[in-house]
LUMBA-283176 format. One record per atom (N, C-alpha, C): residue number from 0; residue in three letters; atom name; x, y, z. Coordinates in pm, whole numbers, always signed. Example, Ala and Ser with C-alpha at 12.3 -4.5 7.8 and 13.67 -1.06 7.14 Angstrom:
<rs>
> 0, ALA, N, +1319, -569, +780
> 0, ALA, CA, +1230, -450, +780
> 0, ALA, C, +1320, -330, +780
> 1, SER, N, +1285, -225, +708
> 1, SER, CA, +1367, -106, +714
> 1, SER, C, +1290, +3, +787
</rs>
This chain:
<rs>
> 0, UNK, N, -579, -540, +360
> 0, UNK, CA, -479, -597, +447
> 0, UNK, C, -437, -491, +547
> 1, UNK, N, -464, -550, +701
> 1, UNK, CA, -425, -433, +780
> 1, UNK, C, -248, -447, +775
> 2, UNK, N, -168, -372, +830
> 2, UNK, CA, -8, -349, +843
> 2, UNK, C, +8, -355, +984
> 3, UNK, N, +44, -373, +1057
> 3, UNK, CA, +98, -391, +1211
> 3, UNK, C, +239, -312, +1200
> 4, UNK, N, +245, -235, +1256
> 4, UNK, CA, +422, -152, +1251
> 4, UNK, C, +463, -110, +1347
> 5, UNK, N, +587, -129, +1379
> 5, UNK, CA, +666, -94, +1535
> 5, UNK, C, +784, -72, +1464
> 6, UNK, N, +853, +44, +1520
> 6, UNK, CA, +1003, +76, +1559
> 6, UNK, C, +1064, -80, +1593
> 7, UNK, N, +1107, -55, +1555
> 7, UNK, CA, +1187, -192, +1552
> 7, UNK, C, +1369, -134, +1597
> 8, UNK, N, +1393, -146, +1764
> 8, UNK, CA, +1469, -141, +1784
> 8, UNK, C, +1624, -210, +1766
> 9, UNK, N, +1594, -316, +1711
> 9, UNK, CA, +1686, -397, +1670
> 9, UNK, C, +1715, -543, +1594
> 10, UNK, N, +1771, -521, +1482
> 10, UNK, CA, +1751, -640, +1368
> 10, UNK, C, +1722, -732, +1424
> 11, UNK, N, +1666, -806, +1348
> 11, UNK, CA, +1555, -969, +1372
> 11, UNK, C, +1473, -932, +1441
> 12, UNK, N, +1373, -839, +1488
> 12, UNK, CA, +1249, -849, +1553
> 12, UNK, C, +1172, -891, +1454
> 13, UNK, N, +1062, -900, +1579
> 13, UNK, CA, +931, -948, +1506
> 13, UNK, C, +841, -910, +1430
> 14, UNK, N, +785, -880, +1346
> 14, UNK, CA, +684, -802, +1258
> 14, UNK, C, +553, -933, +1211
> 15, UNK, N, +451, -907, +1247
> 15, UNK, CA, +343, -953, +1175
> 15, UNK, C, +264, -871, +1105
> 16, UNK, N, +228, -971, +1000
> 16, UNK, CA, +110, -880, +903
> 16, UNK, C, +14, -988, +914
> 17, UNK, N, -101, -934, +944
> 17, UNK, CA, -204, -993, +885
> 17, UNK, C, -324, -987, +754
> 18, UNK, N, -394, -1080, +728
> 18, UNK, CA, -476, -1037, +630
> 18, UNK, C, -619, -1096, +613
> 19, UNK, N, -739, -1069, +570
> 19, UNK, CA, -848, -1138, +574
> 19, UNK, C, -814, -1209, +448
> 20, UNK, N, -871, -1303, +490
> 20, UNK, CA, -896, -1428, +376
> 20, UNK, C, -1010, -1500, +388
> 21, UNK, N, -1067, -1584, +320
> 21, UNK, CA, -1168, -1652, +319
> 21, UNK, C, -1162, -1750, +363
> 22, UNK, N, -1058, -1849, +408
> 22, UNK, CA, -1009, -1934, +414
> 22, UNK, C, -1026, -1958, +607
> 23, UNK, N, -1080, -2035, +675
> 23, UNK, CA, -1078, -2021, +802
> 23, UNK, C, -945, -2091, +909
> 24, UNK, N, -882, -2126, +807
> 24, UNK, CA, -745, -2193, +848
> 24, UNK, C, -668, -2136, +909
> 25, UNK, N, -621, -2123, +1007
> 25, UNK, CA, -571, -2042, +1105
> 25, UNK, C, -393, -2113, +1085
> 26, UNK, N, -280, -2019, +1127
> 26, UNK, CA, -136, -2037, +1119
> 26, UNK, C, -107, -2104, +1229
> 27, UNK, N, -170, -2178, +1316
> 27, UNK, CA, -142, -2254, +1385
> 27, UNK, C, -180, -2399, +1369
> 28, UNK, N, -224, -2412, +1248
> 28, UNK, CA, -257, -2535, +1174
> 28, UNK, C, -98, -2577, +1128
> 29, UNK, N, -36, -2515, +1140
> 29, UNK, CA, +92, -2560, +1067
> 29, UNK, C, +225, -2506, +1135
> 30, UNK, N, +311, -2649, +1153
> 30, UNK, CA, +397, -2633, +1295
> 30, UNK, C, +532, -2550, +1201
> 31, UNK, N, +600, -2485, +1331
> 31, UNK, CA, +659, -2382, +1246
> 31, UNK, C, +773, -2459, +1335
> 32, UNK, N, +887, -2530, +1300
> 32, UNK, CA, +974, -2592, +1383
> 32, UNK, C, +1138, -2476, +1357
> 33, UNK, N, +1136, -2422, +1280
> 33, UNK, CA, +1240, -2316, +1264
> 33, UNK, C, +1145, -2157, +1332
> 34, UNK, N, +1189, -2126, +1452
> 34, UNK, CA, +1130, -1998, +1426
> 34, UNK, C, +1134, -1871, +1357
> 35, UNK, N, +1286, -1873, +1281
> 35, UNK, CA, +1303, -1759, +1233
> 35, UNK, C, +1261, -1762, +1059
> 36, UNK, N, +1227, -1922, +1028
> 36, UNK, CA, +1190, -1914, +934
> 36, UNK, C, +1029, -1873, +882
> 37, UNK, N, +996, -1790, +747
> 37, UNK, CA, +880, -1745, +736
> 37, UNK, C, +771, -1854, +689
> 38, UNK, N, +665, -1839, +771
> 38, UNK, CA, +538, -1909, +739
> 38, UNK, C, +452, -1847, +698
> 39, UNK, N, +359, -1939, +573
> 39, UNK, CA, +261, -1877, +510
> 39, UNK, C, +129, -1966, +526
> 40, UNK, N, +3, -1958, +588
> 40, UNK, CA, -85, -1969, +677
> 40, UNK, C, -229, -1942, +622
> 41, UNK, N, -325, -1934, +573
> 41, UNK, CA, -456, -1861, +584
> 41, UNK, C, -435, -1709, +583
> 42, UNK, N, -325, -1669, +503
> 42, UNK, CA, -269, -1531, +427
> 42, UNK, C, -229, -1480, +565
> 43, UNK, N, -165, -1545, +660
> 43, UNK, CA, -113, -1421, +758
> 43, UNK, C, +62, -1461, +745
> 44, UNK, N, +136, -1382, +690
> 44, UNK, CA, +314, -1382, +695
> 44, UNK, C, +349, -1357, +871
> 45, UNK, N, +408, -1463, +933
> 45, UNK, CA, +473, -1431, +1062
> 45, UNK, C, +624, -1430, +1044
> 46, UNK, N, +712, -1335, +1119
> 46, UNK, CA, +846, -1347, +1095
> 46, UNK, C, +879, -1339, +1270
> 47, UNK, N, +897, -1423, +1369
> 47, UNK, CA, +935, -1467, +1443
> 47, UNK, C, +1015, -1390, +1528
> 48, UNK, N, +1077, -1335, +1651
> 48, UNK, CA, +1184, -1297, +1713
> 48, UNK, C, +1280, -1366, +1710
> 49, UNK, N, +1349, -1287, +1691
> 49, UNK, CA, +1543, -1320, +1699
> 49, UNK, C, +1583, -1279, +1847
> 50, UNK, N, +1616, -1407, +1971
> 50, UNK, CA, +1706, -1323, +2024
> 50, UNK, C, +1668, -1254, +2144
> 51, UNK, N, +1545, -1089, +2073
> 51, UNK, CA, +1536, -979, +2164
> 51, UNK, C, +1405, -969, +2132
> 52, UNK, N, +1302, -906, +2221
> 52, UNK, CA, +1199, -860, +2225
> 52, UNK, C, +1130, -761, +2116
> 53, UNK, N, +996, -726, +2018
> 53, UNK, CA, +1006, -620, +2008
> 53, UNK, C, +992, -497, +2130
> 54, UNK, N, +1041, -390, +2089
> 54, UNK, CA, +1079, -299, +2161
> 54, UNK, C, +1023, -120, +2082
> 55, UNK, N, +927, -73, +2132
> 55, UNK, CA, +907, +59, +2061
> 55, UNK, C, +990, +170, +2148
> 56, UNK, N, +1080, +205, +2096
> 56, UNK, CA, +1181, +363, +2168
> 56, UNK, C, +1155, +480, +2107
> 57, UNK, N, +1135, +546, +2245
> 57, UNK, CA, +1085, +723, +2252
> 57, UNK, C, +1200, +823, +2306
> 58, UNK, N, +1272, +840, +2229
> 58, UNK, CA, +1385, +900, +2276
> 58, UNK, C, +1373, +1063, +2223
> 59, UNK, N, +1408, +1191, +2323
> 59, UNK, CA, +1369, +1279, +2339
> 59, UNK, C, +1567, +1362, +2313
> 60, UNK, N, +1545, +1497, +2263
> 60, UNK, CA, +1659, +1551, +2278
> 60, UNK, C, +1816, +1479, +2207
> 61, UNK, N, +1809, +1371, +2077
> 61, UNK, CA, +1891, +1307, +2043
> 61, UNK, C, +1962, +1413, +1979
> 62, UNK, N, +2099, +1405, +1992
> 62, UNK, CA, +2191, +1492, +1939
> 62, UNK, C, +2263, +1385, +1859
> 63, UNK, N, +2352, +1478, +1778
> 63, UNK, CA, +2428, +1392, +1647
> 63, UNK, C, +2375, +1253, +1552
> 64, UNK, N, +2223, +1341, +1545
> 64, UNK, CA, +2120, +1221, +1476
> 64, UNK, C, +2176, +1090, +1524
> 65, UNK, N, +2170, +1048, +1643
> 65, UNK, CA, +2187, +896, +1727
> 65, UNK, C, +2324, +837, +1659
> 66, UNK, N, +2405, +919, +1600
> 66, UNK, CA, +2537, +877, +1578
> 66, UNK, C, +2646, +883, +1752
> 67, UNK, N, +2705, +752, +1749
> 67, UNK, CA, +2767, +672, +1884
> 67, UNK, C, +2926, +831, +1871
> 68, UNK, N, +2889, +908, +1956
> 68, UNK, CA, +3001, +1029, +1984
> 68, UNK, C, +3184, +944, +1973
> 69, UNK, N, +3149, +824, +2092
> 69, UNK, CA, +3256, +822, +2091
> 69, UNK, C, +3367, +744, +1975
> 70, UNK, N, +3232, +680, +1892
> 70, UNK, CA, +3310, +575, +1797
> 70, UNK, C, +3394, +712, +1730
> 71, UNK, N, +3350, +816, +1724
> 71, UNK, CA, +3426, +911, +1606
> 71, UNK, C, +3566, +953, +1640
> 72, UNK, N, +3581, +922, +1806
> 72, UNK, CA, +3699, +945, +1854
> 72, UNK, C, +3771, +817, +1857
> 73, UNK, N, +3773, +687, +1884
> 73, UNK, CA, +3838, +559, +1890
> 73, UNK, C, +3836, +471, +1766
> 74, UNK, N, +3726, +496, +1652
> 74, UNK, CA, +3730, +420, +1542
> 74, UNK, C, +3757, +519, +1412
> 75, UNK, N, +3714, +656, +1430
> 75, UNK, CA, +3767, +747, +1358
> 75, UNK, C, +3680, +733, +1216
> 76, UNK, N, +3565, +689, +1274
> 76, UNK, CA, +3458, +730, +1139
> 76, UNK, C, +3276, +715, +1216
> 77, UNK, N, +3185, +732, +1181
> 77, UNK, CA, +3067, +791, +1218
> 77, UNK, C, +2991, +659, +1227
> 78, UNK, N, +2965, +568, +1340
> 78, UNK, CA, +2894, +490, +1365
> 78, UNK, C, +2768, +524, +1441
> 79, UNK, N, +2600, +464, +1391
> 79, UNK, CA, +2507, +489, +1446
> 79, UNK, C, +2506, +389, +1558
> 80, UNK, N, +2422, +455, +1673
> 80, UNK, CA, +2424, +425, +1769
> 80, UNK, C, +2315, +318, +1791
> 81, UNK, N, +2313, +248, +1902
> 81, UNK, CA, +2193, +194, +1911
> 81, UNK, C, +2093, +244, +2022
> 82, UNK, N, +1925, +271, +1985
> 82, UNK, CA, +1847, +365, +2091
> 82, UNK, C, +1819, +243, +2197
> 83, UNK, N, +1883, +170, +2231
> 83, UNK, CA, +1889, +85, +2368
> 83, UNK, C, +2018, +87, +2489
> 84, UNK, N, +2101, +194, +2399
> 84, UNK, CA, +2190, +233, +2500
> 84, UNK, C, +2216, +342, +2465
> 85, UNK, N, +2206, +398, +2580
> 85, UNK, CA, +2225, +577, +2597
> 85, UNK, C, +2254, +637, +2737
> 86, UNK, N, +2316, +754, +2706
> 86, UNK, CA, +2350, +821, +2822
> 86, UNK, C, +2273, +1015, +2787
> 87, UNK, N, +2238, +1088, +2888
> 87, UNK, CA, +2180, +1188, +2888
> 87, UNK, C, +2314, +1278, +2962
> 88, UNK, N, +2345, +1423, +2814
> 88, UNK, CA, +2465, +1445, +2914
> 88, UNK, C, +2399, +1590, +2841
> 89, UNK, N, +2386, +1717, +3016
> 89, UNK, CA, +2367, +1859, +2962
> 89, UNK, C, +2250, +1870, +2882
> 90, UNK, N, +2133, +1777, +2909
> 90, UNK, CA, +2043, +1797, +2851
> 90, UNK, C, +2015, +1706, +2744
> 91, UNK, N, +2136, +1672, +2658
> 91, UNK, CA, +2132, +1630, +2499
> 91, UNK, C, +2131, +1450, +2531
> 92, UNK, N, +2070, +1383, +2477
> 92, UNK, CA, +2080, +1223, +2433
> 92, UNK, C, +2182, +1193, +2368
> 93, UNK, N, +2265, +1080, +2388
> 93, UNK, CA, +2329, +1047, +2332
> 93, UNK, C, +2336, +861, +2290
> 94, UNK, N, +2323, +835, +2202
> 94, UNK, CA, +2347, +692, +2156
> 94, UNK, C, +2443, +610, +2145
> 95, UNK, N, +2434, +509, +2162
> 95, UNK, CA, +2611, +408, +2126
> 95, UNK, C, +2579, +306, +2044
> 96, UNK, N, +2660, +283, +1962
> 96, UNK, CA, +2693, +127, +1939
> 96, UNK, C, +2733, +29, +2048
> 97, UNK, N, +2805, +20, +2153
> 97, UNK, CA, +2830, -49, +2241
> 97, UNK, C, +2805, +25, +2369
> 98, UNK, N, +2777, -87, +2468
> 98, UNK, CA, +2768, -81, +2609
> 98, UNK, C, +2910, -24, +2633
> 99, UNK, N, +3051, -72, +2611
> 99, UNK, CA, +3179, -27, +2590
> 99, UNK, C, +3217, +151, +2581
> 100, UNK, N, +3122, +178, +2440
> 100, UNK, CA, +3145, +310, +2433
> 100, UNK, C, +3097, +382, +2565
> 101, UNK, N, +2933, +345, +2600
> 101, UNK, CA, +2896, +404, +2649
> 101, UNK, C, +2942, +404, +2792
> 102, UNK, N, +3009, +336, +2833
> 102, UNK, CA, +3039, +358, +2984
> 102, UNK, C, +3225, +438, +2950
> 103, UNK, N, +3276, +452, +2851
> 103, UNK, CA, +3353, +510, +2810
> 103, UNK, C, +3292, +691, +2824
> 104, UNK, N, +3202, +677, +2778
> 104, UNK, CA, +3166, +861, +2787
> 104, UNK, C, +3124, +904, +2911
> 105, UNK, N, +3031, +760, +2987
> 105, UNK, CA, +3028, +819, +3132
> 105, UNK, C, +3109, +856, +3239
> 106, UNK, N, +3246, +793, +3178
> 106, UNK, CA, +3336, +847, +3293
> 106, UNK, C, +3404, +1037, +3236
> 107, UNK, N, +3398, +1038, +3115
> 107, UNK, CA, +3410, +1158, +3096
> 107, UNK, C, +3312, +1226, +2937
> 108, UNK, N, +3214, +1255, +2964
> 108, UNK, CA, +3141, +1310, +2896
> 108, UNK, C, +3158, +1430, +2797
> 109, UNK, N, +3243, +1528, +2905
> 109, UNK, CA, +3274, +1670, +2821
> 109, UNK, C, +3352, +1644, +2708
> 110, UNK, N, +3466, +1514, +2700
> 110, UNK, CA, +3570, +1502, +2613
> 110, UNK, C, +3503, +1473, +2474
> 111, UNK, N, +3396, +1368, +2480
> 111, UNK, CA, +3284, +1380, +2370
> 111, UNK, C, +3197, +1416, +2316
> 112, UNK, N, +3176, +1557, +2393
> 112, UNK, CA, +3051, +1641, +2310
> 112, UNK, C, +3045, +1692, +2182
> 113, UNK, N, +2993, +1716, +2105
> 113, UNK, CA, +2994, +1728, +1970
> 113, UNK, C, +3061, +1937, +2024
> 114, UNK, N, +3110, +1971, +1957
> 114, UNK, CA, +3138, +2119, +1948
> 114, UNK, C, +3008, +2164, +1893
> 115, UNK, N, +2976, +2314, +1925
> 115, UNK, CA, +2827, +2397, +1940
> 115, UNK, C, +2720, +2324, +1931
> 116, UNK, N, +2707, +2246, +1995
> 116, UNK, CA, +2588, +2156, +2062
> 116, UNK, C, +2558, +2067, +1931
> 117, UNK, N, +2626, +2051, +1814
> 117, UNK, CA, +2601, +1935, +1752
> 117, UNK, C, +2573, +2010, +1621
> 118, UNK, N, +2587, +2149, +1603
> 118, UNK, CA, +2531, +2229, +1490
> 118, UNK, C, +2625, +2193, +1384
> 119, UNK, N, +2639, +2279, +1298
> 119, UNK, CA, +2737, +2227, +1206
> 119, UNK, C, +2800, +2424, +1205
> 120, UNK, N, +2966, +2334, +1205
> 120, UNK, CA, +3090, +2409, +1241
> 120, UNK, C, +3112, +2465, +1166
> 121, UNK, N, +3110, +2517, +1004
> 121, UNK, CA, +3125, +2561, +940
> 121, UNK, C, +3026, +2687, +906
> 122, UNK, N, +2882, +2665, +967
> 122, UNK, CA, +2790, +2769, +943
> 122, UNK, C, +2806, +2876, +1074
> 123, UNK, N, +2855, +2771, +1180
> 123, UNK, CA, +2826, +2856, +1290
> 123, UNK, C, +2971, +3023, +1308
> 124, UNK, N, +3059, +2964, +1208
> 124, UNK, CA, +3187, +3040, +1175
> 124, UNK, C, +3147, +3126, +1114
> 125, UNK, N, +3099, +3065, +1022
> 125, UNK, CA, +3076, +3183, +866
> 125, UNK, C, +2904, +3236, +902
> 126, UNK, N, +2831, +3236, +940
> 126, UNK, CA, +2692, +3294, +971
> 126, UNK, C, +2626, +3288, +1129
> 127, UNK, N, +2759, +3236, +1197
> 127, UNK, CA, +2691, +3235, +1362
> 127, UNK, C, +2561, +3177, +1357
> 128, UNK, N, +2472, +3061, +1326
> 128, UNK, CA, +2356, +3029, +1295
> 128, UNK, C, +2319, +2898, +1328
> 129, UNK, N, +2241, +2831, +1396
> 129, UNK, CA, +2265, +2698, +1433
> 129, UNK, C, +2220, +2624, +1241
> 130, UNK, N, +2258, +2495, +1240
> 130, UNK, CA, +2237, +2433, +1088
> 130, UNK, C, +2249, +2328, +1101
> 131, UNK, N, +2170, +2236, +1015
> 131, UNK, CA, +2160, +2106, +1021
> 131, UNK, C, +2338, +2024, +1034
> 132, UNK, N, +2334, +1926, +1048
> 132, UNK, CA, +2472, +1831, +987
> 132, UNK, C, +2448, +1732, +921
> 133, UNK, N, +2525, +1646, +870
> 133, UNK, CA, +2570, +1508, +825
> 133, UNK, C, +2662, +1449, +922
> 134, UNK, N, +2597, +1378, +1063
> 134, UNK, CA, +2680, +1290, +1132
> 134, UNK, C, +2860, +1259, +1029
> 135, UNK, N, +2849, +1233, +895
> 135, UNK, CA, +2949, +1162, +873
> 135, UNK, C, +3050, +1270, +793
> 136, UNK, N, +3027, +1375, +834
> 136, UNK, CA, +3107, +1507, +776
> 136, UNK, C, +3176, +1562, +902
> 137, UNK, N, +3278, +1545, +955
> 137, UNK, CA, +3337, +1538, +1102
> 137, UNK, C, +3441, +1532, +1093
> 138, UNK, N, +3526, +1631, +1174
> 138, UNK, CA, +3721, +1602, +1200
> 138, UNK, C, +3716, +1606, +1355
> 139, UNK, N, +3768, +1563, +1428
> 139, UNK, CA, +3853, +1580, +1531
> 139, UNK, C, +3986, +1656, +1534
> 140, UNK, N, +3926, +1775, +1615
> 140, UNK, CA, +4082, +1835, +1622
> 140, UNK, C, +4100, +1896, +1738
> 141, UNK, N, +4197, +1876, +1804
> 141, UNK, CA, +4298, +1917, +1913
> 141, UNK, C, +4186, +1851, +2036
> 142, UNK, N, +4138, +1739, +2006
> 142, UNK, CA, +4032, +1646, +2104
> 142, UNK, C, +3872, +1712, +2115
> 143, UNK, N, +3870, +1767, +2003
> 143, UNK, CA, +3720, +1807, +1975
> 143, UNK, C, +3665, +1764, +1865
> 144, UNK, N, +3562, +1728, +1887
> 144, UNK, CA, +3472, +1672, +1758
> 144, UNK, C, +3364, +1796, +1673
> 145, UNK, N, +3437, +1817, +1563
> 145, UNK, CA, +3334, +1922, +1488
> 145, UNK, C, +3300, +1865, +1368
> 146, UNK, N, +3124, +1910, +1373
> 146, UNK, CA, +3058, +1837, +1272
> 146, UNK, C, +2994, +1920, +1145
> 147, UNK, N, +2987, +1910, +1044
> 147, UNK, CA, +2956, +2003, +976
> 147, UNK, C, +2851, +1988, +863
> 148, UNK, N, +2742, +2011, +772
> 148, UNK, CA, +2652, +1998, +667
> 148, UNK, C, +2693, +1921, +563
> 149, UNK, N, +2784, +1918, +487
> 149, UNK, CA, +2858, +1830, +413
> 149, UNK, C, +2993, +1837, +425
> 150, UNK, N, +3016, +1758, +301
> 150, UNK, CA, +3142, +1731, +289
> 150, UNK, C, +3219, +1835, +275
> 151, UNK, N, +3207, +1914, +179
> 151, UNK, CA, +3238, +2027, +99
> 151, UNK, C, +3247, +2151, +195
> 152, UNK, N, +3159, +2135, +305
> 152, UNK, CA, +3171, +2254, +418
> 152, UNK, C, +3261, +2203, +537
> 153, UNK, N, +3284, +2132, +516
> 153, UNK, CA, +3382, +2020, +613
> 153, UNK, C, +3526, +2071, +578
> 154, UNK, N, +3551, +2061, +445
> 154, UNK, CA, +3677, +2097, +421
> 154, UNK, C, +3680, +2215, +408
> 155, UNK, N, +3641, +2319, +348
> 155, UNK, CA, +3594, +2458, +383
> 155, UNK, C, +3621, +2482, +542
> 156, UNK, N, +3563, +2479, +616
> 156, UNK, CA, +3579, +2476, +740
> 156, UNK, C, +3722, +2417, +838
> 157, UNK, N, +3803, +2292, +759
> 157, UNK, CA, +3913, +2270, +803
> 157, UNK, C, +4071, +2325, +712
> 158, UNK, N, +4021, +2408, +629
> 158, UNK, CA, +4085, +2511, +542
> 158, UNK, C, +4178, +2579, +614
> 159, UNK, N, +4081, +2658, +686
> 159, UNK, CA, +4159, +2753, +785
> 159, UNK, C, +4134, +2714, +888
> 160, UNK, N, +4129, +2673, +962
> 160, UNK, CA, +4037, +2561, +1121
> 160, UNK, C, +4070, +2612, +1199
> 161, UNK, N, +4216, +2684, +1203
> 161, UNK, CA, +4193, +2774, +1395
> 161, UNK, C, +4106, +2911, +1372
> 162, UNK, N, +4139, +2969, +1289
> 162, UNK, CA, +4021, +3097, +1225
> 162, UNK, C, +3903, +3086, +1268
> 163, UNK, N, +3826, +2976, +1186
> 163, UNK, CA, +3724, +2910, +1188
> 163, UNK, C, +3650, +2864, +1302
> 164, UNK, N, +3745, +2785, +1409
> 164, UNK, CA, +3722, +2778, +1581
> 164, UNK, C, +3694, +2839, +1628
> 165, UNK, N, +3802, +2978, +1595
> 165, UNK, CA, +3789, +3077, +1693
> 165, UNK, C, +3661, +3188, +1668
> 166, UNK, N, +3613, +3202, +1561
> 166, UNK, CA, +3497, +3260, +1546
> 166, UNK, C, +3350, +3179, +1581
> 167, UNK, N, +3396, +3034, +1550
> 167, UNK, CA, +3259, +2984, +1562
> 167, UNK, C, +3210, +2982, +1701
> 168, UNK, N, +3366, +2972, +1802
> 168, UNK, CA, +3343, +3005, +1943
> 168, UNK, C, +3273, +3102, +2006
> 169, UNK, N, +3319, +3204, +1967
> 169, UNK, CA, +3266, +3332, +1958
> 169, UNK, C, +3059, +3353, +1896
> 170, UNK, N, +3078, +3303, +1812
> 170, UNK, CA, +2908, +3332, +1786
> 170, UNK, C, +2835, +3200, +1888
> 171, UNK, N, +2918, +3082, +1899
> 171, UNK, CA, +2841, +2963, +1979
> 171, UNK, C, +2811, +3040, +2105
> 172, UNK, N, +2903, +3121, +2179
> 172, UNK, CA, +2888, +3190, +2341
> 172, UNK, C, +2777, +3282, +2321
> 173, UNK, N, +2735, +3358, +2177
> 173, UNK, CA, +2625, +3476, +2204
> 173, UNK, C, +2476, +3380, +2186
> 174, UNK, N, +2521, +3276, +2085
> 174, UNK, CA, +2360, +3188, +2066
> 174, UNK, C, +2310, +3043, +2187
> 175, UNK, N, +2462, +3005, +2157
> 175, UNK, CA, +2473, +2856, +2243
> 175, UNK, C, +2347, +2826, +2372
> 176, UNK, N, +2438, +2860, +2475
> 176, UNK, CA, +2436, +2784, +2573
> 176, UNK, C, +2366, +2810, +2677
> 177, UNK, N, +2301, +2945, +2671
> 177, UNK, CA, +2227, +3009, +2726
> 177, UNK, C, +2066, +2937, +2697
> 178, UNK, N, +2061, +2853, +2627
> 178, UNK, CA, +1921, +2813, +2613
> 178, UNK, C, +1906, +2705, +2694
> 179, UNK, N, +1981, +2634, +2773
> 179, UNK, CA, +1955, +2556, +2850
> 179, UNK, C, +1943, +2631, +2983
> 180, UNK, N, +1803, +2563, +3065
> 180, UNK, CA, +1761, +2639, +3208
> 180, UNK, C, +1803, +2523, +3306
> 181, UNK, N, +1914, +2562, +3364
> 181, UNK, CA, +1924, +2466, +3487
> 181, UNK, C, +1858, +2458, +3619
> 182, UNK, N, +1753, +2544, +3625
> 182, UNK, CA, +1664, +2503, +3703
> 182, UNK, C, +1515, +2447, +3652
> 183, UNK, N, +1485, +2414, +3563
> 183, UNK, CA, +1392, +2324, +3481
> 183, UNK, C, +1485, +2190, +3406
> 184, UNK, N, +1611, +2221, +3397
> 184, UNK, CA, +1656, +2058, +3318
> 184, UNK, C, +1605, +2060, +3201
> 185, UNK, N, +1577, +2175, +3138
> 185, UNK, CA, +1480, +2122, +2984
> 185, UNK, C, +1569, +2245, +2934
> 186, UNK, N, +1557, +2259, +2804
> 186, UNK, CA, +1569, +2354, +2708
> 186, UNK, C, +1461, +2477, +2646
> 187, UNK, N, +1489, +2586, +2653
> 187, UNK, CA, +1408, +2654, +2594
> 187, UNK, C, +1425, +2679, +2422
> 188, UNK, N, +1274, +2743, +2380
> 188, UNK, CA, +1333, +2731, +2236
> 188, UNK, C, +1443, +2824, +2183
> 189, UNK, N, +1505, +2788, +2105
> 189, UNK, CA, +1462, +2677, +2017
> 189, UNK, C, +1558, +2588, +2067
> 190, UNK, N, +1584, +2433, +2013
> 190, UNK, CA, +1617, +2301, +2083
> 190, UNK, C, +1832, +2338, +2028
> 191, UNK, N, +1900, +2373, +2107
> 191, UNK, CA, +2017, +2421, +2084
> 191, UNK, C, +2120, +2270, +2025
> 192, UNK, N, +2071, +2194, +1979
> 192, UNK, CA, +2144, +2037, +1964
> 192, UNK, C, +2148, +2038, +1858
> 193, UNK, N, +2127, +2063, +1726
> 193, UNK, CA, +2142, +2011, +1619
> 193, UNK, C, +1949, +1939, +1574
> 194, UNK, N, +1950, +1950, +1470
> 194, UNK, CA, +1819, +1876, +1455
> 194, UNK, C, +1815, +1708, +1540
> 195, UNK, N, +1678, +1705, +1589
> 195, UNK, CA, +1634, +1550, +1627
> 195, UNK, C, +1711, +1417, +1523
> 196, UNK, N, +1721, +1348, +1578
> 196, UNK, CA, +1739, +1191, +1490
> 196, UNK, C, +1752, +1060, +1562
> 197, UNK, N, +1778, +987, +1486
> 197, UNK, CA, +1796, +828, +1551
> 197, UNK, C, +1644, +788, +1595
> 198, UNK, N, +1638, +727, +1711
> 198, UNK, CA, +1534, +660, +1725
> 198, UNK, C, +1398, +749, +1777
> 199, UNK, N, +1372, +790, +1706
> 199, UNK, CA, +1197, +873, +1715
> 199, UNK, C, +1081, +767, +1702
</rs>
């Protein structure tokens, strides 16, 4: 049985599988009057579009593993974004859950950037070092969003939190920001955002 597979940008797309069979009966022998309902055919499963197109997305430079920046500031917990709406800010991708959010960050972008390019806030304090995160390990404080590896380094990190700022500031200015070339628009290595995510 071959597999047919696509990124599937958004619930209810379409997916077919097919399969050899012996049987020369083809799935158009048999009327499918619900489209979203599944038909079974001369062994081929069709599951129909909902709605929207399939859609394969190649998204480059995603920061805060395709978690929506601004939901963390207006809903106050870590919503993934969707890779059909996005905005490109300083290099880094960014994702939304809504068209809403996203024209929300375009009018001011800087207010939602993740703090040290999306690294996690607690390593960059205590070892100056860029480090993975957990989108959903995050405080907002004094209108900044800092994200951190877990939970446990989250609170660690909001322990002492102006301490903690003020050093991580400090090592973010010697590693940070300097890796972006504004006369190429690209980044040199290594990729200063936080690891890749969301829609690859």
């Amino acid at each position: 049985m071959t597999v047919l597979r696509n990124s599937l940008a958004a619930a209810g797309m379409a997916v077919l599988v097919t399969g050899t069979v012996p049987n020369t009966a083809s799935a158009s022998d048999t009327v499918i009057r619900n489209p979203l309902q599944i038909e079974r055919s001369a062994g081929t499963v069709i599951l129909a579009e909902n709605k929207t197109k399939l859609k394969k997305v190649r998204l480059n430079h995603v920061i805060l593993k395709g978690y929506d920046p601004v939901a963390y500031f207006n809903q106050g917990k870590a919503v993934m974004g969707n890779p059909l709406i996005t905005s490109t800010y300083n290099g880094a991708t960014y994702l939304f859950a809504s068209r809403e959010d996203k024209a929300e960050f375009d009018k001011r972008p800087a207010k939602f950037e993740p703090q040290y390019g999306g690294y996690c806030a607690y390593t960059m304090s205590k070892e100056g070092k860029r480090h993975d995160i957990d989108p959903k390990a995050f405080r907002i404080y004094k209108g900044k969003l800092y994200v951190c590896e877990t939970p446990g380094q989250l609170k660690d990190f909001s322990a002492n939190i102006d301490a903690n700022v003020a050093k991580a500031d400090q090592n973010w200015l010697k590693i940070g920001p300097r890796t972006y070339n504004t006369e190429t628009r690209s980044f040199e290595s290594p990729w200063p955002f936080g690891p890749e995510g969301g829609a690859q």
